[in-house]
C-alpha positions in Angstrom: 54.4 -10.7 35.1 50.8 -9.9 35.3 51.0 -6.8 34.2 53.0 -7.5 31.0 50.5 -10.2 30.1 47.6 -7.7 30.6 49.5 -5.3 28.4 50.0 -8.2 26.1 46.2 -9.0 25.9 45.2 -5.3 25.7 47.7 -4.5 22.7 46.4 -7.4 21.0 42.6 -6.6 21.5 43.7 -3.6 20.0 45.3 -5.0 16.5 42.3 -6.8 16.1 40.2 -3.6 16.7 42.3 -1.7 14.5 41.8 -4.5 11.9 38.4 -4.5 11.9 38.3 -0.7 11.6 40.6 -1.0 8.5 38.9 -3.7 7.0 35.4 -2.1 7.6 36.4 1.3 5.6 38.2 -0.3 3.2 35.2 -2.5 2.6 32.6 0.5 2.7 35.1 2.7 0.4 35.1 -0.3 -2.8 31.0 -0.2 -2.1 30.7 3.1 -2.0 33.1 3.3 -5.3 31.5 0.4 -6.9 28.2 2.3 -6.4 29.1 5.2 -8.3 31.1 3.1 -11.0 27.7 1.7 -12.1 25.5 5.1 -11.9 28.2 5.8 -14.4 27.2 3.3 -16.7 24.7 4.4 -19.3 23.6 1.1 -20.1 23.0 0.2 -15.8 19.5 -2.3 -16.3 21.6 -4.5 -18.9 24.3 -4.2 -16.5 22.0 -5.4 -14.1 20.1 -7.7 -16.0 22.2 -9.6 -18.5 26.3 -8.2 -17.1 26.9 -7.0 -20.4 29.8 -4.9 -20.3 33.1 -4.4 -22.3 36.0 -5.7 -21.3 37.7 -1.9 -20.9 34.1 -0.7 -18.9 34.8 -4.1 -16.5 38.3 -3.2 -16.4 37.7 0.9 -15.3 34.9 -0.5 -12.5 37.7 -3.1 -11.1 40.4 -0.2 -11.4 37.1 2.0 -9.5 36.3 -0.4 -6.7 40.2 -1.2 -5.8 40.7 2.4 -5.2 37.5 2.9 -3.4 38.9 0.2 -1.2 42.4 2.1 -1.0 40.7 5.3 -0.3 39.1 3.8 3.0 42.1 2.3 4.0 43.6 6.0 3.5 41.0 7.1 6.0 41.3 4.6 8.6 45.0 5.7 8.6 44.4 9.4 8.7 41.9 8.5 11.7 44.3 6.5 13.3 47.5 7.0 13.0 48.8 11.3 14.3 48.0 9.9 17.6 48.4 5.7 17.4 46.7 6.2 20.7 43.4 4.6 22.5 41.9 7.3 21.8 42.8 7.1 17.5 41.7 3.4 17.6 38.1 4.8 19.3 37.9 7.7 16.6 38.6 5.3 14.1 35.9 2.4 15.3 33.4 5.3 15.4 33.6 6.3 12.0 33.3 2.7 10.8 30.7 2.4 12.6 29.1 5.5 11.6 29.3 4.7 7.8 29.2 1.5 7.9 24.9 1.6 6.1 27.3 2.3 3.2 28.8 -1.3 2.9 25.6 -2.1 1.3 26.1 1.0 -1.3 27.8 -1.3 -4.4 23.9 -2.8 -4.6 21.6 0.6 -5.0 22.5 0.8 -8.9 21.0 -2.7 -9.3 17.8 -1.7 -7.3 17.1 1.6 -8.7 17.5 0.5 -12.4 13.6 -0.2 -12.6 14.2 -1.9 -16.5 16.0 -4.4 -15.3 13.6 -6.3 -13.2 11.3 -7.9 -15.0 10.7 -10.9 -12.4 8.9 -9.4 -9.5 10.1 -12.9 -7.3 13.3 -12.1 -7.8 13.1 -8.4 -7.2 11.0 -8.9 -3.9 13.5 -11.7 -2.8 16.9 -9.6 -3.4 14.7 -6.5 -1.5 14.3 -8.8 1.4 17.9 -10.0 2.0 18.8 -6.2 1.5 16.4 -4.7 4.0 17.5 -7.8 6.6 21.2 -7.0 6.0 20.2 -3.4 6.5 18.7 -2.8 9.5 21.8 -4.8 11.3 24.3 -1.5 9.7 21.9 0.9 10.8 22.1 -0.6 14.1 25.9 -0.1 14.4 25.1 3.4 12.9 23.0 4.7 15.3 24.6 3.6 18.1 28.1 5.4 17.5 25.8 8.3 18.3 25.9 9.5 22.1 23.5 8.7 24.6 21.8 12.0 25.2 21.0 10.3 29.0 25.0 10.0 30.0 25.7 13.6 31.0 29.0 14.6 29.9 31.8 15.6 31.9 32.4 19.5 33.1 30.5 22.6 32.1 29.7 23.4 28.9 31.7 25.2 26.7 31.5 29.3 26.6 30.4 29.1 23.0 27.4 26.9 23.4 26.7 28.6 27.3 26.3 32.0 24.8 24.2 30.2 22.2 22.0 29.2 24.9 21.7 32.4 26.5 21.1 34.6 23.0 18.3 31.7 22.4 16.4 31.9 25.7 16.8 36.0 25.1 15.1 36.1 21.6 12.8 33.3 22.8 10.8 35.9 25.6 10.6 38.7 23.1 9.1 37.2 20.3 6.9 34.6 21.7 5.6 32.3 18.5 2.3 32.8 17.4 0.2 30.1 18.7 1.9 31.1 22.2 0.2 34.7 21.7 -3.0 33.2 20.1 -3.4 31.2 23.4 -2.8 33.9 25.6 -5.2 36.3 24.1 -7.7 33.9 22.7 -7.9 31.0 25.4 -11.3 29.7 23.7 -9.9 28.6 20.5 -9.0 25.0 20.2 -5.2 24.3 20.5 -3.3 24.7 17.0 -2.0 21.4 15.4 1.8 21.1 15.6 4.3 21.1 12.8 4.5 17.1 12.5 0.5 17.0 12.2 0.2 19.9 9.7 3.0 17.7 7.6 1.0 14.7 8.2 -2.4 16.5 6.9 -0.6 18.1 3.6 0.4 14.7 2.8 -2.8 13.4 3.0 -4.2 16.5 1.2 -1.4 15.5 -1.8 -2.5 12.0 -1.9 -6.3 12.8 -2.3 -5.5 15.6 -4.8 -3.0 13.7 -6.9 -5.0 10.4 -7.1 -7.8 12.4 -7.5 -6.3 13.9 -10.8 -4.8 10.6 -12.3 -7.3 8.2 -11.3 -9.6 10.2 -13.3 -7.3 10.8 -16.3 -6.9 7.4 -16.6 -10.4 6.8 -16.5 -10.8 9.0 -19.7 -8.2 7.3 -21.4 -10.2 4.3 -21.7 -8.5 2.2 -19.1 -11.3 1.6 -16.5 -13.9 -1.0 -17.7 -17.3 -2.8 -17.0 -15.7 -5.4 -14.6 -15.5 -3.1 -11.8 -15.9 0.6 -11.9 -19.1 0.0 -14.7 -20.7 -2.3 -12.4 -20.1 -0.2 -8.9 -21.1 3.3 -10.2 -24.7 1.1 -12.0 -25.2 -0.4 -8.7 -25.0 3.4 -6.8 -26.9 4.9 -9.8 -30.1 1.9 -9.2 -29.4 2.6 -4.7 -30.1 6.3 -5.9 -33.1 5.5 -7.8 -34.8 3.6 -5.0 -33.3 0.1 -5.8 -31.2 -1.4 -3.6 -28.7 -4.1 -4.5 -29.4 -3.8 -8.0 -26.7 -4.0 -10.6 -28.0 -4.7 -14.0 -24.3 -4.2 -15.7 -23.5 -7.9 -13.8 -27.0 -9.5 -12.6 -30.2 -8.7 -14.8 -32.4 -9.2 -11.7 -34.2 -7.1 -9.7 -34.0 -5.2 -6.5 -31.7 -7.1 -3.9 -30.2 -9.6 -6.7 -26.7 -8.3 -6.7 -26.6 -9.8 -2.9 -26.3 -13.4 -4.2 -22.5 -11.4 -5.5 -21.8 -8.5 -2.5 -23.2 -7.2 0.3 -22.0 -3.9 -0.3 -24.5 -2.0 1.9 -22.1 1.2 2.9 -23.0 2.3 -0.6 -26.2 3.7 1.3 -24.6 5.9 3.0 -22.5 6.9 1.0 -25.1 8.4 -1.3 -25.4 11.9 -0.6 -21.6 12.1 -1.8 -22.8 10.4 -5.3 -25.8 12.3 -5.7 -23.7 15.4 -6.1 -22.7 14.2 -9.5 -24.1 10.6 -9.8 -21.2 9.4 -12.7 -18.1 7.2 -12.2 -16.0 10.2 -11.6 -17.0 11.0 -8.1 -16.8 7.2 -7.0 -13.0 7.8 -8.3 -12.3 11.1 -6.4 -14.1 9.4 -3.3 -11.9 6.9 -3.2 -9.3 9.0 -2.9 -10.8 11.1 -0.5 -11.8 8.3 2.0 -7.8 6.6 1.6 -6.4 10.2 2.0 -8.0 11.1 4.9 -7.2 7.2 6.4 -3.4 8.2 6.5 -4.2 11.0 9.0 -5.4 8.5 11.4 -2.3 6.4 10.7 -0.8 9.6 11.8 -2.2 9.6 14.9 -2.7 6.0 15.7 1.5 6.1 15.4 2.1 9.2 17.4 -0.1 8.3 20.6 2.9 5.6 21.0 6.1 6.9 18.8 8.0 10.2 18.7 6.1 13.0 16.2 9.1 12.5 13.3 8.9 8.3 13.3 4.9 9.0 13.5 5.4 10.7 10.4 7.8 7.8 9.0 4.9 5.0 9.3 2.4 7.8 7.6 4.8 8.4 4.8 4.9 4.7 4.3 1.1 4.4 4.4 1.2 6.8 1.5 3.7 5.1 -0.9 2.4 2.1 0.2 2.6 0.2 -3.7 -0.5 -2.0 -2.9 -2.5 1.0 -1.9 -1.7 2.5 -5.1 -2.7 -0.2 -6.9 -6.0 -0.5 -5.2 -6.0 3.1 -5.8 -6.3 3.2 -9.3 -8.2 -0.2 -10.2 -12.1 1.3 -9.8 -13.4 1.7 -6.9 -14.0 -1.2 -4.3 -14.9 -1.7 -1.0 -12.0 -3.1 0.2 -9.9 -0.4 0.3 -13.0 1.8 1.4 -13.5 -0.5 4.6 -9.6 -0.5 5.3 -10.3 3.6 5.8 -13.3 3.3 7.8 -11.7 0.7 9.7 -8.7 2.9 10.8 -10.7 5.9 11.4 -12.7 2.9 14.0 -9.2 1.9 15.5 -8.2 5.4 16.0 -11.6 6.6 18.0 -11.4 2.9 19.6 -7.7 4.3 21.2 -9.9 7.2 21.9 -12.3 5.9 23.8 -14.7 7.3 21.7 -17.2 4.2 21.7 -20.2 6.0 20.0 -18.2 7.4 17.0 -16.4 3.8 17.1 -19.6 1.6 16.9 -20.6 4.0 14.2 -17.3 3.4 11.9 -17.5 -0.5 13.1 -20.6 -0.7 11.0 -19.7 1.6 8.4 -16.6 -1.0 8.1 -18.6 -4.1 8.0 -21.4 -3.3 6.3 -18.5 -2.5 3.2 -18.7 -6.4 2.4 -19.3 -9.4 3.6 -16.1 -10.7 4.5 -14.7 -7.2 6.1 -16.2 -8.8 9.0 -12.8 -11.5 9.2 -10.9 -8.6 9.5 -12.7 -7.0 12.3 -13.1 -10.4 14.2 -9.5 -10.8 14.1 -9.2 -7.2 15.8 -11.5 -8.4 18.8 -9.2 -11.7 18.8 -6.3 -9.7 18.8 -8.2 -7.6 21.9 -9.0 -10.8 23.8 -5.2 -12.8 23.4 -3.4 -9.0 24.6 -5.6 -9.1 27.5 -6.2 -5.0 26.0 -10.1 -4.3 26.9 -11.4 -7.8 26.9 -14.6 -7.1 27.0 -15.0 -4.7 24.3 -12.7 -7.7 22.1 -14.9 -10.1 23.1 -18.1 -8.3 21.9 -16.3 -7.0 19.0 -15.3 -10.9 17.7 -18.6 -12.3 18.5 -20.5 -9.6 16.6 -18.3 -9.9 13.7 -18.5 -13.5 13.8 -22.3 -13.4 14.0 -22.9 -10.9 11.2 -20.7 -13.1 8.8 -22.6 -16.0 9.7 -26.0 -14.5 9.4 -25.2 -12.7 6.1 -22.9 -15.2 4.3 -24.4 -18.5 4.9 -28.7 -17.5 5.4 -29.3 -14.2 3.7 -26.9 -14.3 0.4 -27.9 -17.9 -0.5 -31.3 -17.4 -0.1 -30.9 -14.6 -2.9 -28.9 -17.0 -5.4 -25.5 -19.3 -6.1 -22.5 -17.6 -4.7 -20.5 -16.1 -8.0 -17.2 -16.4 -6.4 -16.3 -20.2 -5.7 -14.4 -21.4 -8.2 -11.5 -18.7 -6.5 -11.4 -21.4 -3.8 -11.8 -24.5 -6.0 -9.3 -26.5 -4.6 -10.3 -26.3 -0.9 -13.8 -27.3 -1.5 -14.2 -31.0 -0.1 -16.1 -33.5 -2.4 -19.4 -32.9 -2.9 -19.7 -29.1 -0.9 -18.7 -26.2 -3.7 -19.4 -23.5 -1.2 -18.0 -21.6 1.4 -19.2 -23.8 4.0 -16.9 -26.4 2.6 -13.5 -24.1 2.6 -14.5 -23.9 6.1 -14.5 -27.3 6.6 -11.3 -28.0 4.6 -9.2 -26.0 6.7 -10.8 -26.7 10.0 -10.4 -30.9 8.9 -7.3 -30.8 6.6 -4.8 -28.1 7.9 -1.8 -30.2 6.1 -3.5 -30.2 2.5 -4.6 -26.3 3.3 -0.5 -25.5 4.4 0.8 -26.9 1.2 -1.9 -25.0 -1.2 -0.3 -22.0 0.2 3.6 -23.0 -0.5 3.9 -21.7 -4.6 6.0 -18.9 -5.8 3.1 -16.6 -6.6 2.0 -16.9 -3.3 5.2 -15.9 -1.7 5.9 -13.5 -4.0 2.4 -11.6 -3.0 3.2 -12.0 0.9 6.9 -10.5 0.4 5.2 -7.8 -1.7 2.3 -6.9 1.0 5.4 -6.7 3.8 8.3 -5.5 2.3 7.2 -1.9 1.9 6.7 -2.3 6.1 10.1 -3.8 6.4 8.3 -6.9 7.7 7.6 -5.0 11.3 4.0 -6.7 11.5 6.0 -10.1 12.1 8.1 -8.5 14.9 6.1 -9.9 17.1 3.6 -13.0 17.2 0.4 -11.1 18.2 0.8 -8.8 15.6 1.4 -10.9 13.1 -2.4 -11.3 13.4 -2.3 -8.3 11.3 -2.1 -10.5 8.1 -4.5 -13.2 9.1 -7.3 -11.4 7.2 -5.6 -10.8 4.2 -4.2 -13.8 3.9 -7.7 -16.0 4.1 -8.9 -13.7 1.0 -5.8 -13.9 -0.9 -3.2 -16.2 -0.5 -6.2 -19.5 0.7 -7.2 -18.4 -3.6 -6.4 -20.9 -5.8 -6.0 -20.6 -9.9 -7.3 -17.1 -9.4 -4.4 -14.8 -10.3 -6.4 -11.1 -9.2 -5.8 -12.0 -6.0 -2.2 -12.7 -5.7 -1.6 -9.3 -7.6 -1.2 -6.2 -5.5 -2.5 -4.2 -8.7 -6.1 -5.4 -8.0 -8.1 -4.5 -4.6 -7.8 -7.4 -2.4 -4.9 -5.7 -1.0 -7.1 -3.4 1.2 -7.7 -6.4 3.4 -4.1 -6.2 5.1 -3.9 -2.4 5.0 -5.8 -1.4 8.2 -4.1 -3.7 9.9 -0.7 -3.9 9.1 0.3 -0.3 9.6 -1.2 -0.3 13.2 1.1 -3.4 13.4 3.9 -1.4 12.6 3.3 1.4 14.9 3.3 -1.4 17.9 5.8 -3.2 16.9 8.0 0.1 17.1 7.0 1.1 20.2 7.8 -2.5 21.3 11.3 -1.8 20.1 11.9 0.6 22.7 9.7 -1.2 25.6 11.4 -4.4 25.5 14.8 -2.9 25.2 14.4 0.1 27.7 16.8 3.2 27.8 19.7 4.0 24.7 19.5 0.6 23.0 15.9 0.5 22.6 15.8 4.1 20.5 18.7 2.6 18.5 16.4 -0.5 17.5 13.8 1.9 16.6 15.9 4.4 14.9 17.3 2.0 12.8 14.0 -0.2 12.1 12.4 2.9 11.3 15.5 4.1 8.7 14.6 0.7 7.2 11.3 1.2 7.0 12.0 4.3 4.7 14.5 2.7 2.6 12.1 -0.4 2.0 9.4 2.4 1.3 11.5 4.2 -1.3 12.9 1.0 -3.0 9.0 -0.6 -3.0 7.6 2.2 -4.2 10.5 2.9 -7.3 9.3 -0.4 -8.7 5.8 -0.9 -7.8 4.5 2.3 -6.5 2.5 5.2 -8.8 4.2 7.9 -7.0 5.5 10.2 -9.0 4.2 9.6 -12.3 6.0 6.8 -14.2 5.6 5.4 -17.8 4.6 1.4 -16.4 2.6 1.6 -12.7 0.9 -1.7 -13.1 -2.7 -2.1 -12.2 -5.4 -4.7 -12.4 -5.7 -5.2 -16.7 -2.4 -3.6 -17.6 -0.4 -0.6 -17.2 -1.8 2.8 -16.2 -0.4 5.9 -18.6 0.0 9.3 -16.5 -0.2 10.9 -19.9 -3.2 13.5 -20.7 -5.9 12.0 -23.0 -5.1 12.8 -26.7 -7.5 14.8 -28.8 -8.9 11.4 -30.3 -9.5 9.8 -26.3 -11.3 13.4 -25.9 -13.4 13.1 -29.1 -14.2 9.5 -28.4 -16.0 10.6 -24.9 -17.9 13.1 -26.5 -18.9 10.8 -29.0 -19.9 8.3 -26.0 -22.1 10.8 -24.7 -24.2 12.0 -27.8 -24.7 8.2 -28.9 -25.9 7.7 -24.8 -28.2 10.6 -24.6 -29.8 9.7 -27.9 -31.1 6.3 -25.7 -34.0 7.2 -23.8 -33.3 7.4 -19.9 -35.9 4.1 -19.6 -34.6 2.1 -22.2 -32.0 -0.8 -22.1 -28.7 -0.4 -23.1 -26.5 -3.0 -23.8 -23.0 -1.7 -23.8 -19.3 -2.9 -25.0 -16.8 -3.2 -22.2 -14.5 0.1 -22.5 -17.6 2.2 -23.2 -19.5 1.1 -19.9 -18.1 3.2 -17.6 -18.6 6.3 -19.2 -22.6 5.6 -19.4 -23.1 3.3 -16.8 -24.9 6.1 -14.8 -28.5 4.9 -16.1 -31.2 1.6 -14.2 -31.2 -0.5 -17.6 -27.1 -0.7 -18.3 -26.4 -3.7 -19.7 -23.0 -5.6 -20.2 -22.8 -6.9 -23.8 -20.7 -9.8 -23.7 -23.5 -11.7 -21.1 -25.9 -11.2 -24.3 -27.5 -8.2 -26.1 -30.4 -10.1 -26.5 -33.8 -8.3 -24.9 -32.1 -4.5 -25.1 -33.0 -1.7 -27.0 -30.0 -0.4 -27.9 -26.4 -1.4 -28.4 -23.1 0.5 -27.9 -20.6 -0.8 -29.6 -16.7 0.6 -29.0 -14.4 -0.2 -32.4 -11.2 0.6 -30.4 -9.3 -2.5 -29.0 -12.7 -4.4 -28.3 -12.5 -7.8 -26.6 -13.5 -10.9 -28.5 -16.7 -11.7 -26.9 -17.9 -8.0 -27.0 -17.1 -8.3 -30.6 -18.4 -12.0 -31.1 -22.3 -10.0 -29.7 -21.8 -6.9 -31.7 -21.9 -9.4 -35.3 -24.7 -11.2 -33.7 -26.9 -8.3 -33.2 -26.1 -7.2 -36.4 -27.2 -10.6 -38.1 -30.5 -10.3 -35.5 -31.6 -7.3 -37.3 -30.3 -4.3 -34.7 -30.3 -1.1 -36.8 -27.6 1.4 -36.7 -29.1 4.8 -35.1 -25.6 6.7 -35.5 -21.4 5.7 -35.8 -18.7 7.3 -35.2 -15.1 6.8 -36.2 -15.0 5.0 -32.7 -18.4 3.7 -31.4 -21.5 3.1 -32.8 -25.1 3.0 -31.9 -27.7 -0.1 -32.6 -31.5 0.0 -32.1 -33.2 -3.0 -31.5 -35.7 -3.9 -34.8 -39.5 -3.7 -34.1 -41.0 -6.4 -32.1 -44.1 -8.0 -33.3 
């Protein structure tokens, strides 16, 4: 009796098995069928967008996804059925299993067709219930592979035992070549291995291809005084033996542009500019300094992960869409402090506390505020119980340096420039930074529910869906967004820094993707053994599928037609002959201005001339310059508005062009 209730059970547990099976390849065959039903469409983004279809394209894509569906149920048969034994129904479960990353295939057409987004909430929202319905399939997936720890049964077979032997044969008589370097040259440093040469030709990509593009679309006129005409002034006055001086944005002397930045890494960073002091080499160094960061991305992952998913978290450091963004708006020292700072993390690893202290104040000497960021590492230090000590003095220098500098030195050079970004923290009566402070510290409800809009949320999904959210895998590392998210999403009425086209982006970046790296390594070191590597495998497969879908829409990697950044759109196209003759143009007007005179110039024109001490920005007033340069090509109004008005004041024209023209200021009595 027993024993036929057993068998009862067993066949039963087995219908449902087989059911599930079925049901799982029918459902992956209609996705799979659906899928290529709409890659068939020719009209897929108003598909997407607006479901316009005829009534006979509707009727083919039902007819396509019912025999998709019929097509896996054909499978599951063939699986299961010659034998109709235990071992058909396991044959058949593995193969659902398996595939089953594919039930998801029926939604790729809608993510890849880039036109038909046009609301970046709802793109980001539809990734994130993708990627969190992902990385369950890619579970199942990976674990219908074998654990390579359960030894198999019996000897292996002749085939593979010859394959073996033939291997270890042609292995000891053609030893590879950093095998015989080593033995006949034991002094030379150990060669890099396959994983770290891929790793350093990405990053030799990244610099060369941002190098070239950034700098095209400087000369086609898309870079402007506000921030690439200000920066390269501001290096072109630290050259010239005047510190903090930016007269493109302050029209003050030496240390005025502190009351704005404290952007004192410029110093040393101007042996690199004095090579070519224009805005060019500020661009290219950019690129350089981000590049090379992705190396120690590299390596900060691979102390901790397998080479190959080391690689994985460097790939997605590199079509990371916020970087890009960064990337191509100027230069700022956001971004540059994000690559000091993970060049500092790496030799922190290390234990290379010299090189580290050196990077540390490289990193916060970027900007005032870098110093968050790096307090928030020495918290993170101190909470881990990870070299207290070295947290501890790591937060409290951090936390004295931003003390000293924001609230004694800058105000003591002038009113902060930047508080109406924070308007509606500041309590009555205190419009200062001091006062943010004190609204969060005192009113943490009225600071939560500034943060709770839809441009806000749209930012943070945008900053961590690239990284398949692994910074908030656990709640120490979600520390990793604390410093971006005082600087960005605390903003209010401020739209720049909700908008991963802009720079304020590089405040998550050195953080976040060490995040990632620990939070896969905690994958396997919470789950130990098989089921941990199939957590990380299939977090990591995620990780690349969020990387790939992020960077489609919102990434400048390969060239696209509308890569978003900062003002507008950035055009990978070469600069046509009139772009060309306009920079020439540029320069003849500029080098008929004496090298001591002041310049007032329009707003597309400064960065090409903003290598000069007296480089004025016309639309605060050309009133007290010598000359004004005037671009006639898509002007803004108040550029425009100053131009008249220095006509009507008597400014004479010196020379014109079919695109920008040159004023002299009239003789003063």
């Amino acid at each position: 009796m027993m024993n036929s209730e057993s068998a009862s059970q067993n066949r039963d547990r087995d219908f449902v098995a087989f059911v599930r099976g079925v049901g799982a390849l029918s459902l992956i065959g209609a996705s799979v069928a659906l899928g290529i039903g709409q890659f068939r469409n020719d009209a897929l983004a108003a598909f997407t967008s607006a479901n316009s279809l005829s009534p006979h394209g509707r009727t083919l894509l039902l007819l396509t996804l019912a025999l998709g569906a019929a097509g896996g149920s054909v499978l599951a048969a063939a699986l299961y059925l010659p034998r109709r034994t235990v071992g058909g129904l396991r044959r058949l479960l593995w193969v659902s299993r398996l595939l089953s990353p594919l039930v998801l295939a029926g939604l790729l057409p809608g993510f890849l067709a880039r036109e038909a987004w046009t609301d970046p909430l709802k793109l980001v929202l539809c990734l994130t219930a993708f990627l969190l319905a992902l990385e369950p399939l890619w579970r199942l997936h990976f674990s219908a592979y074998p654990d390579p720890s359960v030894r198999r049964a019996g000897p292996p077979s002749p085939f593979v035992t010859f394959i073996r032997r033939r291997a270890r044969d042609w292995a000891g008589r053609f030893p590879s070549l950093p095998s015989r370097l080593r033995q006949n040259f034991p002094m030379l440093p150990r060669l890099p291995t396959l994983p770290a040469l891929i790793a350093g030709g990405m990053a030799v990509f990244y610099i060369a291809y941002m190098s070239f593009y950034t700098v095209r679309n400087h000369h086609r006129f898309n870079t402007f005084t506000w921030d690439l005409g200000q920066i390269d002034n501001q290096f072109y006055n630290f050259l010239h033996g005047h510190p903090f001086r930016c007269t493109a944005l302050i029209r003050g002397g030496n240390w005025s542009e502190l009351r704005n930045h404290a952007e004192a890494t410029m110093f040393f960073l101007l042996p690199i500019y004095a090579l070519a002091p224009r805005a060019e080499t500020l661009l290219v160094l950019q690129a350089v300094l981000l590049g090379g960061a992705g190396i120690f991305v590299y390596r900060i992952a691979a102390r901790r992960l397998a080479r190959p998913t080391a690689l994985a978290v460097a790939a997605a450091y590199y079509f990371y869409p916020p970087l890009h963004g960064a990337q191509f708006f100027d230069i700022h020292f956001q971004p540059v402090a994000a690559a000091f700072m993970l060049a500092a993390i790496d030799c922190f690893e290390l234990r290379r506390m010299r090189l580290f202290v050196v990077l540390f104040v490289m990193t916060i000497l970027c900007r005032e505020d870098i110093s968050i960021g790096t307090a928030v590492f020495g918290l993170f230090l101190l909470l881990t119980g990870h070299r207290v000590r070295a947290g501890l003095v790591i937060l409290l220098v951090s936390l004295a340096y931003f003390v000293v500098l924001r609230f004694i030195i800058m105000p003591a050079v002038g009113t902060w420039g930047f508080a109406e970004h924070y308007r509606h923290l500041f309590p009555q009566g205190d419009s200062t930074f001091r006062g943010i402070i004190r609204t969060i510290v005192t009113n943490p409800v009225f600071t939560l529910t500034s943060l709770l809009t839809a441009e806000k949320l749209r930012y943070l999904l945008q900053i961590l869906v690239p990284v398949a959210f692994l910074p908030l895998r656990r709640i120490h590392l979600a520390l990793s967004i604390l410093p971006g998210a005082y600087f960005t999403l605390l903003t209010t009425g401020y739209a720049p820094t909700l908008d991963i086209g802009y720079q304020y982006s590089g405040y998550f970046i050195p953080y976040i993707f060490p995040a990632s790296a620990l939070a896969l390594a905690d994958l396997v070191g919470r789950h130990p053994g098989w089921p941990g590597v199939v957590r990380q495998r299939s977090a990591v497969a995620t990780l690349l599928v969020a990387t790939a879908l992020t960077t489609l829409h919102w990434g400048a990697i390969p060239p696209r037609k509308a890569f978003h950044s900062s003002y507008g759109f950035v055009d990978f196209e070469a600069p046509t002959a009139e772009q060309i003759q306009r920079r020439r143009d540029i320069h003849e007007l500029e080098h008929m201005v004496p090298r001591e005179a002041i310049l007032a110039v329009s707003d597309r024109e400064m960065p090409h001339v903003s290598h000069r001490l007296e480089c004025w920005n016309i639309s605060l007033g050309f009133q007290g310059s010598d000359y004004v340069m005037y671009g006639k090509v898509n002007p803004i109004s108040v550029d425009t508005v100053q131009y008249e008005a220095a006509m009507r004041a008597g400014y004479i024209k010196v020379a014109e062009r079919p695109a920008v023209v040159l004023l002299k200021a009239p003789p003063r009595h």
